[in-house]
C-alpha positions in Angstrom: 113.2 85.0 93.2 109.9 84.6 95.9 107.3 86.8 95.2 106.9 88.8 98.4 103.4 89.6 100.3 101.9 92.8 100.7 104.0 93.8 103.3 107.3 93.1 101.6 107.9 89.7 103.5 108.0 85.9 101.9 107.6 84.3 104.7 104.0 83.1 105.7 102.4 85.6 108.1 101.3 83.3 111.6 100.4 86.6 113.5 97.0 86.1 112.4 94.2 84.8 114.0 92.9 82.5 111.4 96.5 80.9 110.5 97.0 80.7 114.3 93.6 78.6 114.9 95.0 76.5 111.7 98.0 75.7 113.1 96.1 74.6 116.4 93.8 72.6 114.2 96.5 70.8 112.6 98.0 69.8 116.0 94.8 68.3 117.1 94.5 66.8 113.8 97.5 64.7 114.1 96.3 63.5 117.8 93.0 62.4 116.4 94.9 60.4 113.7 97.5 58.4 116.0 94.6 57.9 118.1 92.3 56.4 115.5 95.4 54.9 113.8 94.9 50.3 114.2 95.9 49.4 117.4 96.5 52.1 119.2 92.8 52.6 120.5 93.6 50.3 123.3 95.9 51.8 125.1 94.2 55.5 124.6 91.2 56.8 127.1 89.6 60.4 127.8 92.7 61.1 130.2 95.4 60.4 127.4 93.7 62.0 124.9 93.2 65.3 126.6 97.0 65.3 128.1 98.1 64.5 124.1 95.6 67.3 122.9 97.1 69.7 125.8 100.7 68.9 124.9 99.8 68.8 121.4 98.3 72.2 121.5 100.8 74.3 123.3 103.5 73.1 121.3 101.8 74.1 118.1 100.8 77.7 119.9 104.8 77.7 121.3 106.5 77.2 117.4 103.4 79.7 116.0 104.1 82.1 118.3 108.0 81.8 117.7 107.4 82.0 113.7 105.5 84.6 114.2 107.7 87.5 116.2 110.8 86.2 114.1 109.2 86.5 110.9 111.3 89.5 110.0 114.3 88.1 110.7 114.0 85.1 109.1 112.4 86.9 106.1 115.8 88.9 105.3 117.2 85.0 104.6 117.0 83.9 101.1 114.0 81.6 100.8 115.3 78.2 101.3 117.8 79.3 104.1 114.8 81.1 106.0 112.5 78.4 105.2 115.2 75.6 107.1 115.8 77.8 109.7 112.2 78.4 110.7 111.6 74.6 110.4 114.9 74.2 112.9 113.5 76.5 115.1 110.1 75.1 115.5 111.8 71.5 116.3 114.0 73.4 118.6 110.8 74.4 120.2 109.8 70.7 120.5 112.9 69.5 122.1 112.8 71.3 124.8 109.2 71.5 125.4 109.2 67.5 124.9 112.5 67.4 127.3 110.3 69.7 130.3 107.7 67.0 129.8 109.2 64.2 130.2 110.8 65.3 133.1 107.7 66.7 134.4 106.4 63.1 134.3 109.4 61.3 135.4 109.8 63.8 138.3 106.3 62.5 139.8 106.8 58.8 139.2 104.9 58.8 135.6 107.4 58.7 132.8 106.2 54.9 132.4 103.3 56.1 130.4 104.9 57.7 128.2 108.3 56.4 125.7 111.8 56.8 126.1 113.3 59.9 126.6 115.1 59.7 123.1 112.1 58.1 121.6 109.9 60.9 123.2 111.9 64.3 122.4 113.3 63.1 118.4 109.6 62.1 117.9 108.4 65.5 119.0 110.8 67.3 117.0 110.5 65.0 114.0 106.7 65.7 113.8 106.5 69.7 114.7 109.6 69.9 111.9 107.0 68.0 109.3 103.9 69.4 110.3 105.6 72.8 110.4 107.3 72.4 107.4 104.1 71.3 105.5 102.0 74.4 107.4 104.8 76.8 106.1 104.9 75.6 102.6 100.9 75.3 102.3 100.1 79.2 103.4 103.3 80.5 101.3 101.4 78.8 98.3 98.0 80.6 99.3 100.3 83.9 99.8 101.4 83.8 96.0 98.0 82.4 94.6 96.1 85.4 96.3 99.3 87.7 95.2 98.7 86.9 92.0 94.7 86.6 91.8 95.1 90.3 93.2 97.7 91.4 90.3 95.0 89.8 87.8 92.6 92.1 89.4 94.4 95.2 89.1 95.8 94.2 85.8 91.6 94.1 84.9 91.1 97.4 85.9 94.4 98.6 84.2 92.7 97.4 80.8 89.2 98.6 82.0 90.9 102.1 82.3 92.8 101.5 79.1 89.1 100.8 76.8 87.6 103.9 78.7 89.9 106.4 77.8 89.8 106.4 73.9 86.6 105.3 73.7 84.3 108.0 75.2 86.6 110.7 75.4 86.2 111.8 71.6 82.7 111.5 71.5 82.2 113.7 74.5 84.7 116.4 73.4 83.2 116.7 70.3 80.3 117.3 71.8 81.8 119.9 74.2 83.1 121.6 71.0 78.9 122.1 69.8 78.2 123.4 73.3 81.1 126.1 73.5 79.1 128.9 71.6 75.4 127.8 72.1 75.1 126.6 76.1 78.9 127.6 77.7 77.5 127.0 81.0 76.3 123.4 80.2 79.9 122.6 78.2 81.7 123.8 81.4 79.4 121.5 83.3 80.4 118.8 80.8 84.0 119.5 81.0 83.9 118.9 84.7 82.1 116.0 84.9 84.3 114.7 82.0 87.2 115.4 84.2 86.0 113.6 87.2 85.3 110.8 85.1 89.0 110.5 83.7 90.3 111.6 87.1 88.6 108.3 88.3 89.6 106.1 85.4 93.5 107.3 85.8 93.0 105.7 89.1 91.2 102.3 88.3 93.5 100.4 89.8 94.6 102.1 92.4 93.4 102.7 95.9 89.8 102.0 96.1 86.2 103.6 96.4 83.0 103.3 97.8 79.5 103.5 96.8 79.0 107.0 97.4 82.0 107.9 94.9 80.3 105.1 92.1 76.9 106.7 92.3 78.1 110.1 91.9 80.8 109.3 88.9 77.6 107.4 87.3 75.5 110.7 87.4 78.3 112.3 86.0 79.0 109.5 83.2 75.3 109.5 82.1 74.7 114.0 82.1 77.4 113.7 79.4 75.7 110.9 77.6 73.0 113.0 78.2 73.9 115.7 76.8 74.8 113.8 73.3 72.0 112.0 72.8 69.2 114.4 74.3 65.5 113.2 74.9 66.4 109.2 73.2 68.3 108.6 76.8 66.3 109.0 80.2 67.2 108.0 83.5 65.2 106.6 86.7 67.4 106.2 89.6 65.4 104.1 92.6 68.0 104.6 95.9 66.6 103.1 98.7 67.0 104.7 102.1 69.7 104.0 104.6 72.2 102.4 102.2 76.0 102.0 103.2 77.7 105.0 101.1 80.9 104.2 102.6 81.2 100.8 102.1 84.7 100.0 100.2 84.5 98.8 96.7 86.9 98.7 93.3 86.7 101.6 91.2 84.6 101.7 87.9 82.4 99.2 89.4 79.0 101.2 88.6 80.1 103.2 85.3 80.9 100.5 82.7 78.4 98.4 83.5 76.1 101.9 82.5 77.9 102.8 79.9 77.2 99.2 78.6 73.7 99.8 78.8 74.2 103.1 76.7 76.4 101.9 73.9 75.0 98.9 73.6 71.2 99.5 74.5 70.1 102.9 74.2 72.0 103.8 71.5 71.5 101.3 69.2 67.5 101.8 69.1 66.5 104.5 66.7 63.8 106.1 69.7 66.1 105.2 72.8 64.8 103.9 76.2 65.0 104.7 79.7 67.6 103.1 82.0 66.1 102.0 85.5 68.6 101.9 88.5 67.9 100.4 91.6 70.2 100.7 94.5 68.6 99.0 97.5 70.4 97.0 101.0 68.7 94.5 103.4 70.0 91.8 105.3 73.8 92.6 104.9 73.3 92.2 101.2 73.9 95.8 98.8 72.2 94.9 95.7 72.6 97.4 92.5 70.2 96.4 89.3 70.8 97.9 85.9 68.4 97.8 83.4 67.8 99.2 79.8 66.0 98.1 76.6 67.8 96.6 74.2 67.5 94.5 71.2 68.2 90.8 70.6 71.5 89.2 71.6 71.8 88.0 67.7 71.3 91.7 66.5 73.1 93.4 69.1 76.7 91.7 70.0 78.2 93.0 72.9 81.6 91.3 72.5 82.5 94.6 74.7 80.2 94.4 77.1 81.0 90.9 78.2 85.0 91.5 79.0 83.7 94.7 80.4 81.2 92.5 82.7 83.8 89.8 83.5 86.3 92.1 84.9 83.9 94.0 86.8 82.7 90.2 87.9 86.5 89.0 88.6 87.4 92.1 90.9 84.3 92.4 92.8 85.2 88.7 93.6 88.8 89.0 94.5 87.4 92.1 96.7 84.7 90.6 98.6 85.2 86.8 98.2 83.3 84.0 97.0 79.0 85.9 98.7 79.9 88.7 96.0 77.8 87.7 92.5 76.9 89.6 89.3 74.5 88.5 86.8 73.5 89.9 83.5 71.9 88.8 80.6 68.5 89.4 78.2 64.6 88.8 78.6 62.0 90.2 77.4 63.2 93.4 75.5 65.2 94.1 78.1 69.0 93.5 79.3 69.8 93.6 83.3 73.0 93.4 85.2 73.0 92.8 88.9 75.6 93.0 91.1 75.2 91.4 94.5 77.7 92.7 97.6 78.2 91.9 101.1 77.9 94.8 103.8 79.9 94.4 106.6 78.5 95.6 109.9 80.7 98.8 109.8 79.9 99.7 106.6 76.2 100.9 107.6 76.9 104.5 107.6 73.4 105.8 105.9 73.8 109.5 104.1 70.9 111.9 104.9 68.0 111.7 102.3 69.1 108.5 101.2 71.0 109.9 98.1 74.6 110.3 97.3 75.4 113.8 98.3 
């Protein structure tokens, strides 16, 4: 059984503009390669090669077009039966375009420059049928390698949400349990950021967020850690002004890679450390730095850390394409993770003050 797009359809969407100018490209393609095929450069000039590019060109735009406002009908077909049928349809298309043509020409005295009608009109069909047949096959391939780069993703963030749950949620309430009789006020606090924090994990993979949502589930993430390991764990946050809180992102981008620097930083030196944030934009280019002390990479594996850092890696890539990077790693005392996102124009919506609100 074909795994189905998105939208619910196998069959390759043409309605849009990037698969259109790809099928126009592939017509023109195939006129630049009988033209530069042996022997045919004679008989070719300017002239020809603009009336084959013309007809070459509105035939490919004719059978896009076609494919693309029948694509729901001919997706209710079983695969192979759609799949034949669209092809039959596109040569369709060049038979009778390719019939007009050469009647066109013949009607003004010109049909000697071009072949036979039969030659002419099976040609036609023979080569949109191919090239249509290849063009269909080649963007349902790119359909089901995306639909399944984007299951990997969310399958990523299912197992990110899975390793959050069990592994912070007993430390905190047991720390929420000391805080009950001494500081009630500060364990309700807790409890709610706690909350917001699961509420976000339930959803990792799920829906999306922005940056405004990240920064504010981070603040929330490290007051509990806060909380538990008192004065050993401080925080500088560095938010630069006029950064895009709206801009879409996957969630738990920001939180595991902090909680990374807490479990496997922070809390393994005896006197703790200060984690430095930096959240800055320029140039269409969001850039968020983490860093914390830590020891060695030989006396601190982070086994943990790196699957955590991968799949954050993997579905910041499958959400912003190949410009999204993230690099981490140790120098100097000190490990840093920086992640590296694109900002589309309409994604420049600045909050006031230059801070999450």
């Amino acid at each position: 059984m074909a795994r189905m797009a998105p939208d619910g359809l196998w069959l390759p969407d043409l309605c849009r503009l990037p698969r259109v100018l790809a099928m126009l490209g592939l017509a023109q393609l195939t006129v630049l390669v009988v033209v530069l095929a042996p022997g045919a450069g004679a008989s070719w000039d300017l002239s020809a090669f603009a009336s084959a590019s013309g007809y070459a060109l509105w035939l490919a735009l004719s059978v896009t077009v076609l494919l693309c406002v029948s694509r729901r009908l001919l997706a209710r077909c079983p695969v192979r039966v759609g799949a034949v049928v669209a092809v039959a349809l596109a040569m369709v298309v060049a038979l009778v375009a390719s019939a007009i043509v050469h009647g066109l020409f013949a009607s003004v005295g010109e049909a000697g420059e071009l072949p036979g009608l039969g030659r002419f009109v099976g040609g036609s069909a023979a080569v949109v049928g191919l090239l249509t047949a290849i063009a269909l096959r080649y963007f349902y391939v790119i359909d089901r390698w995306q639909a399944q780069v984007g299951a990997h993703a969310r399958a990523e963030a299912d197992a990110l949400q899975a390793r959050i749950r069990p592994h912070f949620l007993f430390n905190s309430m047991n720390m929420i349990a000391t805080l009950l009789r001494r500081d009630p006020v500060v364990a309700e606090r807790a409890v709610l950021d706690l909350s917001d924090l699961f509420r976000a994990a339930l959803g990792a993979g799920e829906g999306s967020s922005t940056l405004r949502d990240e920064v504010s589930l981070a603040e929330r993430y490290l007051s509990i850690e806060q909380l538990r390991l008192g004065d050993r764990l401080q925080v500088h946050w560095e938010l630069h002004e006029a950064l895009p809180w709206s801009l879409s992102m996957p969630r738990l981008v920001l939180q595991p890679v902090l909680e990374n620097a807490v479990l496997h930083g922070i809390s393994r030196l005896p006197e703790g450390g200060t984690i430095d944030v930096r959240v800055s934009c320029a140039e269409g280019l969001l850039v968020i730095e983490v860093s914390n002390p830590s020891l060695p990479p030989d006396d601190a594996p982070a086994q943990g850390a790196g699957h955590a850092q991968r799949s954050i890696a993997h579905r910041l890539g499958f959400a912003f394409g190949p410009r999204a990077r993230m690099r981490y790693g140790w120098n100097a005392g000190r490990y840093a993770c920086t992640i590296e996102l694109p900002v589309p124009m309409d994604g420049r919506r600045p909050a006031p003050g230059g801070h999450a609100p």
